[in-house]
mmCIF file as gemmi writes it, N, C-alpha and C atoms, coordinates in Angstrom:
data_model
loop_
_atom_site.group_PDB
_atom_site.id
_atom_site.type_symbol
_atom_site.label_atom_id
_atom_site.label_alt_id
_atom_site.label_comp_id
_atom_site.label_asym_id
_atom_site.label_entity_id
_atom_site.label_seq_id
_atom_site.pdbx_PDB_ins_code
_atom_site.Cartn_x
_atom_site.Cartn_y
_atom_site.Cartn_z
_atom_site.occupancy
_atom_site.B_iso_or_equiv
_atom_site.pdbx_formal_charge
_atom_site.auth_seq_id
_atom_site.auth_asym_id
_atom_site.pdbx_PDB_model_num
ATOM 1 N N . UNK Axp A 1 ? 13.526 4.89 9.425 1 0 ? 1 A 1
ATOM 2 C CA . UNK Axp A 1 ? 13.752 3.512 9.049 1 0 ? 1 A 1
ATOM 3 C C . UNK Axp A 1 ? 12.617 3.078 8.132 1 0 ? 1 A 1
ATOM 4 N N . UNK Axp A 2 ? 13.08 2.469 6.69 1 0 ? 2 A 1
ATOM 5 C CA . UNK Axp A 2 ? 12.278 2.288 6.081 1 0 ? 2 A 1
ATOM 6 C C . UNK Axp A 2 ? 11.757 0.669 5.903 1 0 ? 2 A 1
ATOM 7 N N . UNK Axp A 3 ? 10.587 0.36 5.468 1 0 ? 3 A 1
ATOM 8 C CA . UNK Axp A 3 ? 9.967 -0.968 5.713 1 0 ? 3 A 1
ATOM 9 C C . UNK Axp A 3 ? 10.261 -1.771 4.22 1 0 ? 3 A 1
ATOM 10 N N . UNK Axp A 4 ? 11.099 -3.029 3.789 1 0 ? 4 A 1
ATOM 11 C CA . UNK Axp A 4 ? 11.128 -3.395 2.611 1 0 ? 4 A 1
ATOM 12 C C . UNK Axp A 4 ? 9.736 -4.195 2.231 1 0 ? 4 A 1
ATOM 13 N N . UNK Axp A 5 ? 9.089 -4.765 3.37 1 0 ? 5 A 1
ATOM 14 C CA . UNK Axp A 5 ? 8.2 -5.657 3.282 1 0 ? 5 A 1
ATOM 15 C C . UNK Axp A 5 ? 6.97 -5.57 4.007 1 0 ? 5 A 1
ATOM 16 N N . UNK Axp A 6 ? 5.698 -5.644 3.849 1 0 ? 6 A 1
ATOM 17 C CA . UNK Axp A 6 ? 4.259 -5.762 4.613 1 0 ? 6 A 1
ATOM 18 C C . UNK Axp A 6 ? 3.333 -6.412 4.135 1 0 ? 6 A 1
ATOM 19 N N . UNK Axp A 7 ? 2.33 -6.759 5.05 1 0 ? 7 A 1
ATOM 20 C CA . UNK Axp A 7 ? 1.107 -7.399 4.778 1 0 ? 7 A 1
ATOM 21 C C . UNK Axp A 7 ? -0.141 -6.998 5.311 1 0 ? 7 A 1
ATOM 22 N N . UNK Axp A 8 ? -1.471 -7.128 5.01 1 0 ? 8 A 1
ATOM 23 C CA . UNK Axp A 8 ? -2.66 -6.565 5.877 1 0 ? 8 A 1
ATOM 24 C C . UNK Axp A 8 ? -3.138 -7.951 6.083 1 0 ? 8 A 1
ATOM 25 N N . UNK Axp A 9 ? -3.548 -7.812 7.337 1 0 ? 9 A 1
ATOM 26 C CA . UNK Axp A 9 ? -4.564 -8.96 7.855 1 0 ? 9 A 1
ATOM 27 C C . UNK Axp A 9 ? -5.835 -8.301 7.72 1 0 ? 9 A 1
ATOM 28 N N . UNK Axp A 10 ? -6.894 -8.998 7.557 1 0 ? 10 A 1
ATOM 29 C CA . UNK Axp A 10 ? -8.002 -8.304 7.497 1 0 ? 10 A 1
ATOM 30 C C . UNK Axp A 10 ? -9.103 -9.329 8.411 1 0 ? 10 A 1
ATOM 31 N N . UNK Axp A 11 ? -10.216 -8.805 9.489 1 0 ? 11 A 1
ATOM 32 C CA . UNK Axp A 11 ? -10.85 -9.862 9.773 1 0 ? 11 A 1
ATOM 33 C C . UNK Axp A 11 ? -12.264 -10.677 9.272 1 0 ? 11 A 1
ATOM 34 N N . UNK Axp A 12 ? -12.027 -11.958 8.459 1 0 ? 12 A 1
ATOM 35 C CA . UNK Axp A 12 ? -13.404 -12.232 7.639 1 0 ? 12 A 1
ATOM 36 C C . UNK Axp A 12 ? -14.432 -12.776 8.219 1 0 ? 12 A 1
ATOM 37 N N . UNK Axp A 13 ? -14.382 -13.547 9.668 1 0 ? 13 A 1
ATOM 38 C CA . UNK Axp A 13 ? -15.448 -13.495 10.198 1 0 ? 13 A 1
ATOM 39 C C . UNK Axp A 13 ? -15.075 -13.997 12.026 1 0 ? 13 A 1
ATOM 40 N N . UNK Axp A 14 ? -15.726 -13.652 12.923 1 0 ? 14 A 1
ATOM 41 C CA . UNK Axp A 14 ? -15.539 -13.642 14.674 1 0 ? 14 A 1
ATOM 42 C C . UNK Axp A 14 ? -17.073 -14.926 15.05 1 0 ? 14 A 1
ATOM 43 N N . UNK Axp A 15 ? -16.526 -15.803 15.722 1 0 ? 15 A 1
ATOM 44 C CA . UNK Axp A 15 ? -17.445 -16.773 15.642 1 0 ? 15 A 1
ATOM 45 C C . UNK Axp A 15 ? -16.775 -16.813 17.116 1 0 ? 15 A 1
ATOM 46 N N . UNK Axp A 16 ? -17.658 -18.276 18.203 1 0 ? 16 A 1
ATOM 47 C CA . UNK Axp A 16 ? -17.191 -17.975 19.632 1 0 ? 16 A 1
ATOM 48 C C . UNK Axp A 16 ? -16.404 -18.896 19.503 1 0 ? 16 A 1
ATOM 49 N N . UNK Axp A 17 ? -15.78 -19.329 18.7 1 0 ? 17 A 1
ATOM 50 C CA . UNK Axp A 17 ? -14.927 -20.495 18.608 1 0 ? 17 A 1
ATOM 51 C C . UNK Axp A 17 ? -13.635 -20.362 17.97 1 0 ? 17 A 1
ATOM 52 N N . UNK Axp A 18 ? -13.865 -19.588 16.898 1 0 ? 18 A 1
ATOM 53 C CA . UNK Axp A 18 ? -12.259 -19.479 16.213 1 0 ? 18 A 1
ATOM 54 C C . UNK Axp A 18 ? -12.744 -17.428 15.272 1 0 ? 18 A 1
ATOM 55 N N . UNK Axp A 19 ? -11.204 -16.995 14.658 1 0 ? 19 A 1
ATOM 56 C CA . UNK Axp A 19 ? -11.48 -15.822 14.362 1 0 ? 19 A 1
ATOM 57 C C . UNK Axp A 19 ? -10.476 -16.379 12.953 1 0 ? 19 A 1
ATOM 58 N N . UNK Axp A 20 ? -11.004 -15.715 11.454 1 0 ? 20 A 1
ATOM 59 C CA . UNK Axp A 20 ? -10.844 -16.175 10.623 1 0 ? 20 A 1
ATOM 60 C C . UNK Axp A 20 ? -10.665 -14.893 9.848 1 0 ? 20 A 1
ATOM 61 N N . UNK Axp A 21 ? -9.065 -15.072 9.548 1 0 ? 21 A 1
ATOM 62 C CA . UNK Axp A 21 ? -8.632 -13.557 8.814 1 0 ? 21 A 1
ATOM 63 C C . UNK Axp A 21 ? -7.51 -13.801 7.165 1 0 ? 21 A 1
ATOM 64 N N . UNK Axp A 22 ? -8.01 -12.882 6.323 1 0 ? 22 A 1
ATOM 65 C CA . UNK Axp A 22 ? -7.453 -12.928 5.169 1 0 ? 22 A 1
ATOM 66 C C . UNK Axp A 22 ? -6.395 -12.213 5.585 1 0 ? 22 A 1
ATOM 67 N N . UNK Axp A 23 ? -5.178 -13.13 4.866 1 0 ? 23 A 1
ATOM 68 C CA . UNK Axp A 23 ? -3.913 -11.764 5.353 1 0 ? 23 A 1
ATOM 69 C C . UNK Axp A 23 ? -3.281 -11.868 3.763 1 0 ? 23 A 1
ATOM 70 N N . UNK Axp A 24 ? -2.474 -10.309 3.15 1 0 ? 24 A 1
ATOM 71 C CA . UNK Axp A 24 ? -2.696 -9.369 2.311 1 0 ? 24 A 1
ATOM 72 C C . UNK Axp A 24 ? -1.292 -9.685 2.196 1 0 ? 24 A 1
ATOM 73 N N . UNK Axp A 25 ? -0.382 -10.121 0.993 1 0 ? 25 A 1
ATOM 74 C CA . UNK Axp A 25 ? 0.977 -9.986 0.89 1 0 ? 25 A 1
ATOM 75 C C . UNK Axp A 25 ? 0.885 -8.331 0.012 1 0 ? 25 A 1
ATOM 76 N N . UNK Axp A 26 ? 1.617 -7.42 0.327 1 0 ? 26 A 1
ATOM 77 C CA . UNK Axp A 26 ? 1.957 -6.455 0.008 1 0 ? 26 A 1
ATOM 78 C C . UNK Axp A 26 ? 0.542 -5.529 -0.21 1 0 ? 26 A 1
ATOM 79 N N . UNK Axp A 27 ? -0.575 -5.979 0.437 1 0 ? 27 A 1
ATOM 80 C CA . UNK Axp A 27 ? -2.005 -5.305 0.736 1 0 ? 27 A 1
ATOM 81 C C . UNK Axp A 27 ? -2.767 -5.553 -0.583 1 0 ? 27 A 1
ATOM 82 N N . UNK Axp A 28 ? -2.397 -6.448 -1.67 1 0 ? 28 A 1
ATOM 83 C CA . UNK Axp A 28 ? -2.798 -6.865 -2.844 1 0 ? 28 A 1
ATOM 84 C C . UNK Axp A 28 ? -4.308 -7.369 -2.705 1 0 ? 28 A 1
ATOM 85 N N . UNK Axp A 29 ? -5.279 -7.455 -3.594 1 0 ? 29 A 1
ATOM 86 C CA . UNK Axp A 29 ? -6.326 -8.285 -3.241 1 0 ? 29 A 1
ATOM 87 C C . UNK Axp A 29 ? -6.419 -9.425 -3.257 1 0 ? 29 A 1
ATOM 88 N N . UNK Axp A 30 ? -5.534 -10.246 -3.764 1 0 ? 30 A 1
ATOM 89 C CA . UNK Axp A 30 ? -5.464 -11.5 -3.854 1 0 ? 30 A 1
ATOM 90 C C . UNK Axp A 30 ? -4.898 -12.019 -2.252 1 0 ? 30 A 1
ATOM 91 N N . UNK Axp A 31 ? -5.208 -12.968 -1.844 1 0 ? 31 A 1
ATOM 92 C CA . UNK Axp A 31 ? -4.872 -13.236 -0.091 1 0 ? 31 A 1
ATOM 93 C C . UNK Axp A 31 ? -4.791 -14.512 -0.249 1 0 ? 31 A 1
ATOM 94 N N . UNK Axp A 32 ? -4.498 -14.837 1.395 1 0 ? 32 A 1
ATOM 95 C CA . UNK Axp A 32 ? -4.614 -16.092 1.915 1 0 ? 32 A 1
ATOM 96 C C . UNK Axp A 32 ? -5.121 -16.032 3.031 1 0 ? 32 A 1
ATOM 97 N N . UNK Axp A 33 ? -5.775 -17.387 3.397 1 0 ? 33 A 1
ATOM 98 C CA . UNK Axp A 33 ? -6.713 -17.041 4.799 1 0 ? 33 A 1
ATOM 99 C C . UNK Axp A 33 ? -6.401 -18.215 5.904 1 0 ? 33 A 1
ATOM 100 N N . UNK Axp A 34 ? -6.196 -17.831 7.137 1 0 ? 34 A 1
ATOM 101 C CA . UNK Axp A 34 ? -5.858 -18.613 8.41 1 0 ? 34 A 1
ATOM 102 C C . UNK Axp A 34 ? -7.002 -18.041 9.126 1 0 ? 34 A 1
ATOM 103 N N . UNK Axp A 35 ? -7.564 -19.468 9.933 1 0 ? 35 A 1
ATOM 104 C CA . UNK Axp A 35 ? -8.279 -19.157 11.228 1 0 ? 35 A 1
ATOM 105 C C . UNK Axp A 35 ? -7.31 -19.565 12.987 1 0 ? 35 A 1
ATOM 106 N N . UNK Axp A 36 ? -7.734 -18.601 13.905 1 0 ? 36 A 1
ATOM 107 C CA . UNK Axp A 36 ? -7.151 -19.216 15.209 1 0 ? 36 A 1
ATOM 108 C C . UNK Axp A 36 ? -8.29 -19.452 15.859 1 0 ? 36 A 1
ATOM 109 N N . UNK Axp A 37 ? -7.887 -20.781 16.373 1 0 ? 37 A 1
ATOM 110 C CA . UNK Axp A 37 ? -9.229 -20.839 18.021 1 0 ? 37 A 1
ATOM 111 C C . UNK Axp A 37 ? -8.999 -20.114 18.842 1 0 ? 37 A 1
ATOM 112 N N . UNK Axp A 38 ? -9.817 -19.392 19.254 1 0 ? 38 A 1
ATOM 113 C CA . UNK Axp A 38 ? -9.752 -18.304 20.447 1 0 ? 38 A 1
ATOM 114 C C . UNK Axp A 38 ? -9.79 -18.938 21.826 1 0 ? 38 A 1
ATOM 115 N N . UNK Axp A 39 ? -10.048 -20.089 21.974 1 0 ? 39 A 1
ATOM 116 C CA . UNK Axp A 39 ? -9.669 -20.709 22.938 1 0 ? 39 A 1
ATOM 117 C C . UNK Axp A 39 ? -8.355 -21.513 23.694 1 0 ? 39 A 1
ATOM 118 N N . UNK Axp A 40 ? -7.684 -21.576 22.198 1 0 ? 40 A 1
ATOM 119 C CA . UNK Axp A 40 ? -6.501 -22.241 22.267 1 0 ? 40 A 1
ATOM 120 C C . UNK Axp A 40 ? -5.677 -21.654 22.021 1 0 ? 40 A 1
ATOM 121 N N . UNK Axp A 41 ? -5.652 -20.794 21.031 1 0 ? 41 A 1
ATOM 122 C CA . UNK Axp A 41 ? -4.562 -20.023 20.354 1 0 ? 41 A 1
ATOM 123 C C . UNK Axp A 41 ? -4.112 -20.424 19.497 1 0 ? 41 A 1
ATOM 124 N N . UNK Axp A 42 ? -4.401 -21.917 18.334 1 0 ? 42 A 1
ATOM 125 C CA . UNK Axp A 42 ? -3.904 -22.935 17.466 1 0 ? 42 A 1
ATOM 126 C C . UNK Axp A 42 ? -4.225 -22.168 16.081 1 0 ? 42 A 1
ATOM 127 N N . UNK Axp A 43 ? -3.273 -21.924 15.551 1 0 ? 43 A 1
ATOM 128 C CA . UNK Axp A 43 ? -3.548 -21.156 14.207 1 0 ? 43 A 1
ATOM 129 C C . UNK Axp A 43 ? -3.464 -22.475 12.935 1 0 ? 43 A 1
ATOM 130 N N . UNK Axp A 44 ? -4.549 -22.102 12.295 1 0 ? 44 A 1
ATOM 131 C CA . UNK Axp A 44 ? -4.907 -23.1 11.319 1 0 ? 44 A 1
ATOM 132 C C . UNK Axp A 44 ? -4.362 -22.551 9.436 1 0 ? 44 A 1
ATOM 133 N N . UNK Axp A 45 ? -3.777 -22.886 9.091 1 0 ? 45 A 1
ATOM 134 C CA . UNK Axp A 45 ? -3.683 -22.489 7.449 1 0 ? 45 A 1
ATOM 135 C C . UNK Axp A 45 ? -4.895 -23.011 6.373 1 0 ? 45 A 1
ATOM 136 N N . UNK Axp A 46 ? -5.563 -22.506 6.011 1 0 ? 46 A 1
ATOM 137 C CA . UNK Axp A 46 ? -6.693 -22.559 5.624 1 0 ? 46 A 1
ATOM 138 C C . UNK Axp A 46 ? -6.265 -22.731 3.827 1 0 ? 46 A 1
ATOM 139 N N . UNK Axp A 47 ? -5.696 -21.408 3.508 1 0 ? 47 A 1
ATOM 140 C CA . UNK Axp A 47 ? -4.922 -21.295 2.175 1 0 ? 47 A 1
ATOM 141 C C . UNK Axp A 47 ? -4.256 -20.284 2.451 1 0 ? 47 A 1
ATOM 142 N N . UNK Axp A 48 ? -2.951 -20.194 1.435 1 0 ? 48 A 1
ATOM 143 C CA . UNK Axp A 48 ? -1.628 -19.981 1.025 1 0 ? 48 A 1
ATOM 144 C C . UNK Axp A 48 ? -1.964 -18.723 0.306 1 0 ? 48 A 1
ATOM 145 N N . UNK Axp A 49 ? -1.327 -17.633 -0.143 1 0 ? 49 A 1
ATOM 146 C CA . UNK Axp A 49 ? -1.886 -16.758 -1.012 1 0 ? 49 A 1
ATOM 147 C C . UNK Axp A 49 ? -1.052 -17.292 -2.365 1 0 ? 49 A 1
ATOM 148 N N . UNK Axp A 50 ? -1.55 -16.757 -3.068 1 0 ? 50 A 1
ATOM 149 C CA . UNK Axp A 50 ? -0.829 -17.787 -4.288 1 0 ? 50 A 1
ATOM 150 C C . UNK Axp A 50 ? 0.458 -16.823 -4.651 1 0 ? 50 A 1
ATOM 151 N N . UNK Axp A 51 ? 0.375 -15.73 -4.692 1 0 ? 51 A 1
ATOM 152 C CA . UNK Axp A 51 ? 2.483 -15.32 -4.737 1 0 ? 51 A 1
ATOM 153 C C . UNK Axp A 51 ? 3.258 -14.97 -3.543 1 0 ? 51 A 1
ATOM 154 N N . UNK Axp A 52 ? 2.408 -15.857 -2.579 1 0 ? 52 A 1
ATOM 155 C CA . UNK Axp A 52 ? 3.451 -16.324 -0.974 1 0 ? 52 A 1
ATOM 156 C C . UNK Axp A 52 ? 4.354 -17.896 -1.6 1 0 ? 52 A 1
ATOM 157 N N . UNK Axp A 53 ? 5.073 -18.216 -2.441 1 0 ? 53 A 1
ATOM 158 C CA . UNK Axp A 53 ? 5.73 -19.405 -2.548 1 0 ? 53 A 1
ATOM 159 C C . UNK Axp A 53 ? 6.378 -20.169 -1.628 1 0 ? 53 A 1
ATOM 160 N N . UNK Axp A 54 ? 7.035 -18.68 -1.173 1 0 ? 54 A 1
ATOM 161 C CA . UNK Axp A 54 ? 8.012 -19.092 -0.128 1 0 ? 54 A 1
ATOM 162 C C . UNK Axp A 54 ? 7.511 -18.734 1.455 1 0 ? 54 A 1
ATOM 163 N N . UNK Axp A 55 ? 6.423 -18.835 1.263 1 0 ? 55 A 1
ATOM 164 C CA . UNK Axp A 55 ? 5.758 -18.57 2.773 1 0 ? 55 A 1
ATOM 165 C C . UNK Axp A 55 ? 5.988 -17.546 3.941 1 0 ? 55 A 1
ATOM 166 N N . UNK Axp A 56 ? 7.159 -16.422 2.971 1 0 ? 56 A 1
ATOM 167 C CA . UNK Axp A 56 ? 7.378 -15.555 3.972 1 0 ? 56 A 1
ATOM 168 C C . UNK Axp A 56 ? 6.487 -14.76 5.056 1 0 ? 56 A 1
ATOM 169 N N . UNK Axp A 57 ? 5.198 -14.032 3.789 1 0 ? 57 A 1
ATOM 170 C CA . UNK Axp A 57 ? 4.115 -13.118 4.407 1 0 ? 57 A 1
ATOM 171 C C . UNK Axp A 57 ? 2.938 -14.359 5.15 1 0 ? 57 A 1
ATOM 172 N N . UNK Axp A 58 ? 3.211 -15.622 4.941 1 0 ? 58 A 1
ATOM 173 C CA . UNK Axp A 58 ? 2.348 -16.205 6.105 1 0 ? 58 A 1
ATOM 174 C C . UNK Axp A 58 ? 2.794 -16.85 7.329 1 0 ? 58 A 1
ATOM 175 N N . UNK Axp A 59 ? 4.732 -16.841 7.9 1 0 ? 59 A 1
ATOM 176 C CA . UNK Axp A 59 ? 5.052 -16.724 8.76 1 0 ? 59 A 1
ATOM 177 C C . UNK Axp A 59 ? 4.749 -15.328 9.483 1 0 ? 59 A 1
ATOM 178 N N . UNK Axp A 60 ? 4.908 -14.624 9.192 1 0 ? 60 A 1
ATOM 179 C CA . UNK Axp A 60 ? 4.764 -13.021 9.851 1 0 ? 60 A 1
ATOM 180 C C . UNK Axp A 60 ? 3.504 -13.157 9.811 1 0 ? 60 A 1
ATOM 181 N N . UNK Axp A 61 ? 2.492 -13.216 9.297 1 0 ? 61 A 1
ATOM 182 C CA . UNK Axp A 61 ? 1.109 -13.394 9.527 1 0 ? 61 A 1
ATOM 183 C C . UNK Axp A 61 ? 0.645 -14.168 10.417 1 0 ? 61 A 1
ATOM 184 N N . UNK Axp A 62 ? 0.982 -15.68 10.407 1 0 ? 62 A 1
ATOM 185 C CA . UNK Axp A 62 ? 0.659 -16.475 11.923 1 0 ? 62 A 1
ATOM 186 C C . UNK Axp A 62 ? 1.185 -15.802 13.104 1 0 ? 62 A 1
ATOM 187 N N . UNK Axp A 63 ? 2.245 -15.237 13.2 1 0 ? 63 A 1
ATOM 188 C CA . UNK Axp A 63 ? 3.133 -14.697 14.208 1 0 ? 63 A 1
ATOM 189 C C . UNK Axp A 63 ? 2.167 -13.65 14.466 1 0 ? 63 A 1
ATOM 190 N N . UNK Axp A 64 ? 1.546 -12.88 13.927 1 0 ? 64 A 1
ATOM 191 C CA . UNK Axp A 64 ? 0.928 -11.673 14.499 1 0 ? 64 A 1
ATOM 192 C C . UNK Axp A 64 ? -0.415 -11.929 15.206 1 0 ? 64 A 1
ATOM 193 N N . UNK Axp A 65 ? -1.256 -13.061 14.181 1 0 ? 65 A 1
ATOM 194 C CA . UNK Axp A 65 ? -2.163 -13.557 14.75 1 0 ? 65 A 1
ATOM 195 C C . UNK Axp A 65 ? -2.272 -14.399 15.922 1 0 ? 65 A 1
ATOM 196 N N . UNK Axp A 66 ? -0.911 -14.907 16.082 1 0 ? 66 A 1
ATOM 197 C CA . UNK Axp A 66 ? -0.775 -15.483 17.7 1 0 ? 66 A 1
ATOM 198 C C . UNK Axp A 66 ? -0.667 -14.315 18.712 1 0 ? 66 A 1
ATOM 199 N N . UNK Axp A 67 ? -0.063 -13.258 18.39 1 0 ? 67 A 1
ATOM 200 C CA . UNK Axp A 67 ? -0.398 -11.907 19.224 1 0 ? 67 A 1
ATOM 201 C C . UNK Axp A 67 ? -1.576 -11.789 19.745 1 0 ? 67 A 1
ATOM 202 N N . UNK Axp A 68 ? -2.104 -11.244 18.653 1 0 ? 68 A 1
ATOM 203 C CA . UNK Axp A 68 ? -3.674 -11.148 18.7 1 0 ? 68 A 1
ATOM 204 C C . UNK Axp A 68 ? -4.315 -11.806 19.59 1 0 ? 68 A 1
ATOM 205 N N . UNK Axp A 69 ? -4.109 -13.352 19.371 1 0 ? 69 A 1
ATOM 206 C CA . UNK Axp A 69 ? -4.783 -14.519 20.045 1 0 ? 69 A 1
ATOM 207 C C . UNK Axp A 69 ? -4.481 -14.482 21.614 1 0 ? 69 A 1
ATOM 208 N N . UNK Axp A 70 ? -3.129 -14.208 21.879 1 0 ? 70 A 1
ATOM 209 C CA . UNK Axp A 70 ? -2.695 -13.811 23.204 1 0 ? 70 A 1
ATOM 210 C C . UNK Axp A 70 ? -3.007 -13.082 23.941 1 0 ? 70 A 1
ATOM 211 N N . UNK Axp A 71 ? -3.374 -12.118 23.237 1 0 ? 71 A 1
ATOM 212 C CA . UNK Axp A 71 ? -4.07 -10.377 24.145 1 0 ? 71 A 1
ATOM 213 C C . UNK Axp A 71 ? -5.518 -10.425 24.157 1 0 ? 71 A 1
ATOM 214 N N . UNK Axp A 72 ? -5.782 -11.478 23.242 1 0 ? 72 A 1
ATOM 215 C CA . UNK Axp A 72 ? -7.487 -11.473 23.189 1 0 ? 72 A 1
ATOM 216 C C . UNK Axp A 72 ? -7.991 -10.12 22.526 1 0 ? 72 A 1
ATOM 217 N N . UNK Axp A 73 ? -7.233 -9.775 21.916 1 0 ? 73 A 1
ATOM 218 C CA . UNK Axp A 73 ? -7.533 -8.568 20.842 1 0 ? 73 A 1
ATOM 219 C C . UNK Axp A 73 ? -7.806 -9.002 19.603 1 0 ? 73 A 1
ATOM 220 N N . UNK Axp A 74 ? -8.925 -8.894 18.848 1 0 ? 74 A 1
ATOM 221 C CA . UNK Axp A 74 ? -8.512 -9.46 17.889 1 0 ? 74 A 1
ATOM 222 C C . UNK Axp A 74 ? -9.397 -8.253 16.735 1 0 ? 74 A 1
ATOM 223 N N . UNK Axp A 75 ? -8.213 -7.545 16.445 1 0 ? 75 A 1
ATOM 224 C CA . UNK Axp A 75 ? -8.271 -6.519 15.66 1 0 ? 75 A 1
ATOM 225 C C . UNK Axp A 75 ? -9.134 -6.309 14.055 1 0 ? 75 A 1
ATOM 226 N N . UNK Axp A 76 ? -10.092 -5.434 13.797 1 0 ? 76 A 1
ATOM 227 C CA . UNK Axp A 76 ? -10.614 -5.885 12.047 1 0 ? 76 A 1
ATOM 228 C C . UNK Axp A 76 ? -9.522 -6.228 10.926 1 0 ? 76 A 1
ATOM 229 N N . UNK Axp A 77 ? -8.487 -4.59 11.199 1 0 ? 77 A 1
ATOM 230 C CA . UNK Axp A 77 ? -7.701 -4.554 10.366 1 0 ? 77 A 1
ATOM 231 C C . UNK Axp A 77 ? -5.853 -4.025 10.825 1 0 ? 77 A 1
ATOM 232 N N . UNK Axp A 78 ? -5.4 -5.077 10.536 1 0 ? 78 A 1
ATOM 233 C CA . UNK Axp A 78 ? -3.838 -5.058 10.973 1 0 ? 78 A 1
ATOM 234 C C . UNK Axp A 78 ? -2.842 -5.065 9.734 1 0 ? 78 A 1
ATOM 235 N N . UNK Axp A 79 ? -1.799 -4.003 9.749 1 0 ? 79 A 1
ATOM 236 C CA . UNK Axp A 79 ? -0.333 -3.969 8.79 1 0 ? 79 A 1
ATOM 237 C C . UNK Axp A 79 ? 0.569 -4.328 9.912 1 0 ? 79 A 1
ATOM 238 N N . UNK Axp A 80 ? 0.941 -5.245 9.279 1 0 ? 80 A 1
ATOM 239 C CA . UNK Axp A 80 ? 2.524 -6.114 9.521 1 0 ? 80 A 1
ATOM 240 C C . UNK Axp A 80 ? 3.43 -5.443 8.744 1 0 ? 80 A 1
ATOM 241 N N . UNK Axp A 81 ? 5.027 -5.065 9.4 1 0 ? 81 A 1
ATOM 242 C CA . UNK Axp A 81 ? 5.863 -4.36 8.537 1 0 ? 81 A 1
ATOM 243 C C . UNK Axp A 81 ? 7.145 -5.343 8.9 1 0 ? 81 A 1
ATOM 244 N N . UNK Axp A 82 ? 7.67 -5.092 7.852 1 0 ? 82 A 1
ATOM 245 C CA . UNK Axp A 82 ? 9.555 -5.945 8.643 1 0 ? 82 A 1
ATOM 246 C C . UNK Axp A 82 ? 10.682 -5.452 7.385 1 0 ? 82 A 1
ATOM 247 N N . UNK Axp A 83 ? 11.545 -5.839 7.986 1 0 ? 83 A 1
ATOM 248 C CA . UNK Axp A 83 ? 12.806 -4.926 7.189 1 0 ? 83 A 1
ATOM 249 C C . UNK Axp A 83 ? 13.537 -6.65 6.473 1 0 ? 83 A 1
């Protein structure tokens, strides 16, 4: 099964309060960056990547990072895949 679509999250900085990650539409260098409170689990949009228009790769991106936030894992580097 092949993947039409992905993104990399990457983590830019772990503070005791919130975890603050660039996430990668198609692993490009250009990004967008969301932080979550690790206390709450409240994911924040920080910025948009600029050829996310339609906000696809930063729904799947909050969605993963609420994972994350849930398991208390909070990984350096994550690929998101979806069909």
């Amino acid at each position: 099964m092949g993947y039409n679509d992905m993104l990399t999250l990457e983590l830019i900085e772990m503070t005791q309060e919130k975890a603050i990650y660039g996430y990668h539409p198609e692993d490009k260098d250009e990004h967008g960056i969301l932080s979550v409170n690790i206390h709450t689990g409240e994911v924040d949009v920080v910025k948009i990547a600029e050829s996310d228009r339609h906000k696809r790769y930063l729904s799947h991106a909050i969605s993963k990072i609420a994972q994350l936030s849930h398991s208390g894992t909070y990984e350096k580097k994550v690929t998101v895949a979806w069909c």
